[in-house]
C-alpha positions in Angstrom: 0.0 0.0 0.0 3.0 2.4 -0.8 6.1 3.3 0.8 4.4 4.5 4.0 2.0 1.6 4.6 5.0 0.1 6.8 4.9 2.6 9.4 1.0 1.8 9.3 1.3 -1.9 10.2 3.7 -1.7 12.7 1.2 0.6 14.6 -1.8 -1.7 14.7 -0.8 -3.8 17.5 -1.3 -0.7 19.3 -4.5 0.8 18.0 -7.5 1.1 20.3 -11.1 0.4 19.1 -11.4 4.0 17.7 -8.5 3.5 15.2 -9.2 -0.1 13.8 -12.7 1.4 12.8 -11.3 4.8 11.4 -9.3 2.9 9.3 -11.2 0.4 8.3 -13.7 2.8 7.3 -11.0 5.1 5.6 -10.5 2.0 3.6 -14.1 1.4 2.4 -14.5 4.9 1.7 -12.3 5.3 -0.9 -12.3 1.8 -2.3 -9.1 0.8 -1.7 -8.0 -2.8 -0.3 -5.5 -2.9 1.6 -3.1 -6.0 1.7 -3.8 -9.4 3.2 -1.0 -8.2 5.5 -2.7 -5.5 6.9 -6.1 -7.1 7.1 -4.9 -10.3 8.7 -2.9 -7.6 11.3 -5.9 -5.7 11.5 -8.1 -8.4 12.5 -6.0 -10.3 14.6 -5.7 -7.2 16.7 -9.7 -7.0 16.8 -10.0 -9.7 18.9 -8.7 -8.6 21.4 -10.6 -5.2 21.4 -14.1 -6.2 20.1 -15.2 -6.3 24.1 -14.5 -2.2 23.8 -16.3 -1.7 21.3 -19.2 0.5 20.9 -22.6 0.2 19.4 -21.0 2.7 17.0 -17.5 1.2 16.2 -19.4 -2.4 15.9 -21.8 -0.5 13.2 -18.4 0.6 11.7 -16.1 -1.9 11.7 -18.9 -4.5 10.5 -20.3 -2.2 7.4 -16.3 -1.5 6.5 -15.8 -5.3 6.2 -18.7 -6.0 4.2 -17.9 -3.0 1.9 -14.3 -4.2 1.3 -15.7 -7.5 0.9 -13.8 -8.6 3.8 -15.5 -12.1 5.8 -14.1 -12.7 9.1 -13.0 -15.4 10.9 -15.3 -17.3 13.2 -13.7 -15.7 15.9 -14.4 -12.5 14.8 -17.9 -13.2 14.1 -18.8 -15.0 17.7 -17.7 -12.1 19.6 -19.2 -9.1 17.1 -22.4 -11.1 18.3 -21.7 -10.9 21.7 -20.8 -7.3 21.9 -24.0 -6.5 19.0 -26.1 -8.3 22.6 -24.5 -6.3 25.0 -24.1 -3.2 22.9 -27.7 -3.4 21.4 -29.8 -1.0 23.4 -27.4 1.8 22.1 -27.8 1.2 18.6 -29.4 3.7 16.2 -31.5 2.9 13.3 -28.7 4.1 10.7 -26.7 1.7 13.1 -28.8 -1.1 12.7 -29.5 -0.9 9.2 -25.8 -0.8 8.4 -25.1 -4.4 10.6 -28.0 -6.0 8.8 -26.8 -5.1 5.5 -23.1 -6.2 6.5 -24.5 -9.6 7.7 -26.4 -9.8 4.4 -23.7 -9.0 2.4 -20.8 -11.9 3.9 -23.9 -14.1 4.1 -22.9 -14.3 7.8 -25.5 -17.8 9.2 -28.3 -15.6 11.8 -28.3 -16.8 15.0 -31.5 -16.4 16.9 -30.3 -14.8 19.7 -28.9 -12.0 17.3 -31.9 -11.8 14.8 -34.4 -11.6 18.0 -32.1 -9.0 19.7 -31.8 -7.1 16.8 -35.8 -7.1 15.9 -36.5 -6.0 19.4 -34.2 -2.8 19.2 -35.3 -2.4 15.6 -38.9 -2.3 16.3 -37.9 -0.2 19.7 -37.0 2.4 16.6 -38.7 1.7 14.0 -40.1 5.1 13.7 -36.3 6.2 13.0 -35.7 4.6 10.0 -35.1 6.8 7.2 -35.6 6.2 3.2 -32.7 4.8 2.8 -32.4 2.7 6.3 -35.9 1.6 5.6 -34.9 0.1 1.8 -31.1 -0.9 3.2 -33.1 -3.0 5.7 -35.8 -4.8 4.1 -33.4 -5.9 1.5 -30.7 -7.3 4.1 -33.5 -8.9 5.4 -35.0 -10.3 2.3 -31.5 -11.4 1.2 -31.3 -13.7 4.6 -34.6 -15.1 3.6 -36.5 -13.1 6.8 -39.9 -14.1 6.5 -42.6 -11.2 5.0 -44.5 -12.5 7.7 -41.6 -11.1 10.1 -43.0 -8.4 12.8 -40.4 -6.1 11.7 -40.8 -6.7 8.2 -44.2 -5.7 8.1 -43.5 -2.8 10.2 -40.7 -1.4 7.9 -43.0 -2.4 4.7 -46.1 -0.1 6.5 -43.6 3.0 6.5 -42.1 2.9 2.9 -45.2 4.5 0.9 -45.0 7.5 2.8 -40.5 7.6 2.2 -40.3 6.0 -1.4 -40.1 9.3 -3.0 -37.0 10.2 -1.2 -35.3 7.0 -2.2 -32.5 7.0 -5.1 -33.0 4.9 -8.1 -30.8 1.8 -6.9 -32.3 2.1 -3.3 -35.8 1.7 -5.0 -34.7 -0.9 -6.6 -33.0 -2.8 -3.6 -37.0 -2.2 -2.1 -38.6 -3.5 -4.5 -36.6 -6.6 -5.5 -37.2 -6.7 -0.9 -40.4 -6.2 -1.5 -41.3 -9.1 -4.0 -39.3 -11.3 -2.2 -41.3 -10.7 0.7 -44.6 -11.0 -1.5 -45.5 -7.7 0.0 -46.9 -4.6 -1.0 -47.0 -1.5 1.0 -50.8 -1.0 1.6 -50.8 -4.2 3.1 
């Protein structure tokens, strides 16, 4: 990753939650994968500062991963579950909406421990979805195979007439490829 990517590695083993997630999500941002190197540095030092994470660095540091198309180890995975649990009540709906759609995207198996944790918070804000949290969501959900019969589901289905103008073209589409997986429509 260039000449000053060296100074970089040697500095993970020291990074706190705060700077795995910056640059993680530095990363994603601009598109840029960085070695196997670095990644295998980065994660390795993850799991050993997952337990300080945040609801907000867990949002982070998941969504980067999916975005660079990055699919940790078991490890990895078992304790972002525990602190998602732990974390949960603290998570926001942009928050929420970014983990499902990380989980959709590494095709990450849903535990039911997680998926009911997550519904409950979800449905604790449901009225803080957004456009585009609303679409994000319904079509993580629908790419796991969540039933349209789903609690939450139906809830986020109720509240996309009133947002679909404010979606962009691809989220639309993401909702309405959700949408007919779910065999849903929104009057229903």
């Amino acid at each position: 990753w260039g000449r000053g990517g060296g100074r970089l590695i040697y500095t993970l083993d020291d990074f706190k939650p705060a700077g795995i997630c910056r640059t993680l999500w530095s990363f994603a941002q601009v598109g840029i994968t960085p070695e196997s190197g670095m990644i295998d540095r980065l994660m390795n030092r993850s799991t050993f500062i997952i337990k300080d994470f945040d609801a907000n660095q867990v949002s982070v540091f998941v969504w980067s991963l999916a975005t660079l198309n990055v699919r940790p180890k078991k490890v990895i995975t078992e304790k972002l579950l525990s602190r998602f649990i732990e974390t949960s009540s603290h998570f926001s709906a942009r928050n929420l909406a970014d983990v499902m759609y990380s989980v959709a995207r590494l095709d990450v198996k849903l535990e039911d421990l997680f998926l009911r944790t997550f519904e409950a918070r979800a449905i604790k804000v449901a009225k803080a979805f957004q456009a585009h949290e609303t679409s994000l969501l319904l079509w993580s959900l629908a790419q796991l195979g969540v039933s349209g019969r789903n609690d939450l589901v139906q809830r986020l289905t109720r509240r996309v007439a009133p947002c679909a103008a404010d979606l962009s073209p691809h989220e639309l589409a993401n909702l309405l490829v959700a949408l007919a997986t779910f065999k849903s429509h929104p009057s229903d």
